[in-house]
C-alpha positions in Angstrom: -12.8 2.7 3.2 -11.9 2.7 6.7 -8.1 4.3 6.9 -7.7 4.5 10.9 -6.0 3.4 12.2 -3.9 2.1 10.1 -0.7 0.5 10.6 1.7 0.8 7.9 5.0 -1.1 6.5 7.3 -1.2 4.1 8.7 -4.3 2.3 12.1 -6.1 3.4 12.7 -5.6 -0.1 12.1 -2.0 0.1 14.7 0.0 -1.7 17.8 1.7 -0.1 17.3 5.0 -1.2 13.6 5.2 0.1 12.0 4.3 -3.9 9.5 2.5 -1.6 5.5 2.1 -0.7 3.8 0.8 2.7 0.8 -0.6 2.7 -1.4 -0.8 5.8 -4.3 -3.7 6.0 -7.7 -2.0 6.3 -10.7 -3.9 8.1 -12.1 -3.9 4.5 -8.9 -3.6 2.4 -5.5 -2.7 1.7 -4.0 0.9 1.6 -0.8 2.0 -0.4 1.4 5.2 0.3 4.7 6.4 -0.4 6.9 6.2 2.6 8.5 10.1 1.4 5.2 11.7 2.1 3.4 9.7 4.6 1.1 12.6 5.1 0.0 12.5 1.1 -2.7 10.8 -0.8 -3.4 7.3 -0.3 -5.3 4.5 -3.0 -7.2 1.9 -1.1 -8.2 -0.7 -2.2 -11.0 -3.7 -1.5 -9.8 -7.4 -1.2 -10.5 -8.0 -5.1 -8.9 -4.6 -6.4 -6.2 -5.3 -4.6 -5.6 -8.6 -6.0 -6.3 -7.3 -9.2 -3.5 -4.3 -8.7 -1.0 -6.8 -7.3 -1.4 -9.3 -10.7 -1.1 -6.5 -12.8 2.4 -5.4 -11.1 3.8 -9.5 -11.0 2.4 -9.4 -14.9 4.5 -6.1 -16.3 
């Protein structure tokens, strides 16, 4: 997957404390990171993964 450039955000919802992700919208995708170690490892993900992850989150 295509990660640059991405452009990367955190929720509104986001956590105080920085307990947060961003995720960045790829040209074929979606990217996730935590926003403490922005230069780490990132999971990308196509369209249907990425539905996939999110109803697995809203169902737990």
């Amino acid at each position: 997957m295509d990660r640059a450039p991405a452009v990367w955000r955190k929720s509104s919802r986001s956590d105080a404390n920085g307990q947060c992700v961003e995720v960045a919208d790829l040209r074929d995708g979606v990217a996730v990171r935590d926003s403490k170690d922005k230069s780490g490892p990132t999971l990308a993900f196509d369209a249907r993964g990425w539905r996939t992850f999110i109803d697995f989150l809203k169902s737990n």
